[in-house]
N, C-alpha and C positions, 0 to 999 in steps of 0.2 A: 908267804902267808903272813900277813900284816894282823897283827891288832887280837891275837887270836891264842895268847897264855891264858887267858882266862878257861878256854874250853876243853884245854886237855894240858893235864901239866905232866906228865909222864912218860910223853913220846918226842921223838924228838922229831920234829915238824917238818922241818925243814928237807927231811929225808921221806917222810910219808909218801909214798909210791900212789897215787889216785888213779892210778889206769889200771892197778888190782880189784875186782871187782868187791872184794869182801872189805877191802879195807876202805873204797866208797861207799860202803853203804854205810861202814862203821863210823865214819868221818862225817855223813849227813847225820846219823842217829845223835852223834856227839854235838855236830851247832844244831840240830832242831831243840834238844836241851840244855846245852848249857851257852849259847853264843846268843848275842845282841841283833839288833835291826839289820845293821851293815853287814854281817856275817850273815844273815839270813840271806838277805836280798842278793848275796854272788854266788847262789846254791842256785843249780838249775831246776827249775820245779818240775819240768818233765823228768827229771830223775826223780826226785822226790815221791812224783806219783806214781812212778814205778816200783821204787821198794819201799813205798810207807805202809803196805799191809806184813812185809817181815820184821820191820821195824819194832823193838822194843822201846816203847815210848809211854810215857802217862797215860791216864786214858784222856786230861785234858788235851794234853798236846794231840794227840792222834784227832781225836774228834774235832779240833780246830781246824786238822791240815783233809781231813776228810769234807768237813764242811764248807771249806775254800776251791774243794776239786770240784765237788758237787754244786758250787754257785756256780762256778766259770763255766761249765758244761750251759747253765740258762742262761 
């Protein structure tokens, strides 16, 4: 994982296990708020739309990623 101290500085990354299911959702929750363009764009958004109604998020961030699901559907 490249470029990505910014978004969590308390774990140690390199070892972050993503085939755990709780710890992917924790790990989209973490770059949907605190990670840049690039780190958005390598997040699968079919996952995204999967757990962004568990997701704890702002209610801006939420309603952006809700209203992104909801265009691409038209």
């Amino acid at each position: 994982m490249e470029d990505v101290g910014h978004i969590v500085w308390d774990a140690d990354l390199d070892k972050l296990d993503l085939k755990d299911p709780w710890l992917k959702k924790w790990w989209i929750q973490q770059v949907l708020i605190h990670g840049r363009f690039e780190n958005i764009s390598c997040l699968n958004f079919d996952e995204i739309k999967k757990v962004l109604p568990s997701l704890r998020l702002t209610e801006k961030i939420k309603s952006l990623w809700e209203d992104y699901f909801r265009y691409e559907k038209a």
